[in-house]
C-alpha positions in Angstrom: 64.4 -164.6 124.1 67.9 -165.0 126.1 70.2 -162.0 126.0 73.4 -162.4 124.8 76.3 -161.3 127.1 79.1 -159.7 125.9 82.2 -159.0 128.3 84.3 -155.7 127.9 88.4 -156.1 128.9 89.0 -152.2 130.4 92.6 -153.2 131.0 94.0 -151.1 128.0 92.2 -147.5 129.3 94.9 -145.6 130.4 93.2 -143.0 131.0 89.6 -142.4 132.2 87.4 -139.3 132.3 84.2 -138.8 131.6 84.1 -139.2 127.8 85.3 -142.9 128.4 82.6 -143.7 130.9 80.0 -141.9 128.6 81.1 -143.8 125.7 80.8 -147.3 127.4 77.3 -146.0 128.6 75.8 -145.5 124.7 77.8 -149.0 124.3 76.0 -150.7 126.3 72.6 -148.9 125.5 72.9 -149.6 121.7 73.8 -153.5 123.2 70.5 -153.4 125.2 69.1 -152.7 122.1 70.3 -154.9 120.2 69.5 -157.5 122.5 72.7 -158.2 124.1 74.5 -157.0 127.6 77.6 -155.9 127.6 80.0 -156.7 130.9 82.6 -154.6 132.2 86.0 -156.4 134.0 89.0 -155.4 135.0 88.0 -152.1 135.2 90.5 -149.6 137.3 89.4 -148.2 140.4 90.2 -144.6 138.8 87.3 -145.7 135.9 85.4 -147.3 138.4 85.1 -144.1 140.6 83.5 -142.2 137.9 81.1 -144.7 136.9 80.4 -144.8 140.6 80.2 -140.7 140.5 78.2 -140.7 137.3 75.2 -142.9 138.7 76.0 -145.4 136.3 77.2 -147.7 138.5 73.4 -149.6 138.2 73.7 -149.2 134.3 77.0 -150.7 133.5 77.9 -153.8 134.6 81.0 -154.0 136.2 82.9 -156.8 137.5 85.4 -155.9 140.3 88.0 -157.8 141.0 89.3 -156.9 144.4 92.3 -158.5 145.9 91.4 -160.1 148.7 91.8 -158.9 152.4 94.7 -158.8 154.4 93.9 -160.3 158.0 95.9 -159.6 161.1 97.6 -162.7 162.8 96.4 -163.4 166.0 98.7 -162.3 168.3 98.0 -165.2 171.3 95.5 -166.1 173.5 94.0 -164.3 176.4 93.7 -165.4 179.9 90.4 -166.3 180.9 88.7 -164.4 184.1 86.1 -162.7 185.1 83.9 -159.3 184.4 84.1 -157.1 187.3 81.2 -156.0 188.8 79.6 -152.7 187.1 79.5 -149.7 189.7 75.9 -148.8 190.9 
């Protein structure tokens, strides 16, 4: 039997405290039951911290989508020499 997946849109939580993250738990418990598995994405970080601070973090699946890193520009290129000797 192949579970069904079902994905969640969290976008349109404004806010989120516990009573939202508990509610998405029993959600996707009565999914697990019903043979299905319900996906979270777009979740806010603010949501995302209390599922984190809840444990559920295992239980829920959660999609992040993180905005990729900002990397520094190299500034130039170093002259080459050599290591000094380490003191004795």
């Amino acid at each position: 039997m192949s579970t069904r997946k079902v994905t969640l849109n969290c976008a349109h939580i404004k806010e989120s405290d516990l009573a939202v993250v508990d509610d998405l738990a029993r959600m996707q418990l009565e999914a697990r039951r019903c043979g299905c598995k319900v996906r979270l994405e777009d979740v806010s970080n603010e949501l995302l911290e209390l599922i984190c601070f809840a444990g559920l973090d295992g239980a829920l699946c959660v999609e992040v989508q993180r905005q990729p890193e900002e990397w520094e520009q190299p500034g130039g290129v170093e002259e080459e020499r050599e290591l000094d000797d380490p003191p004795l």
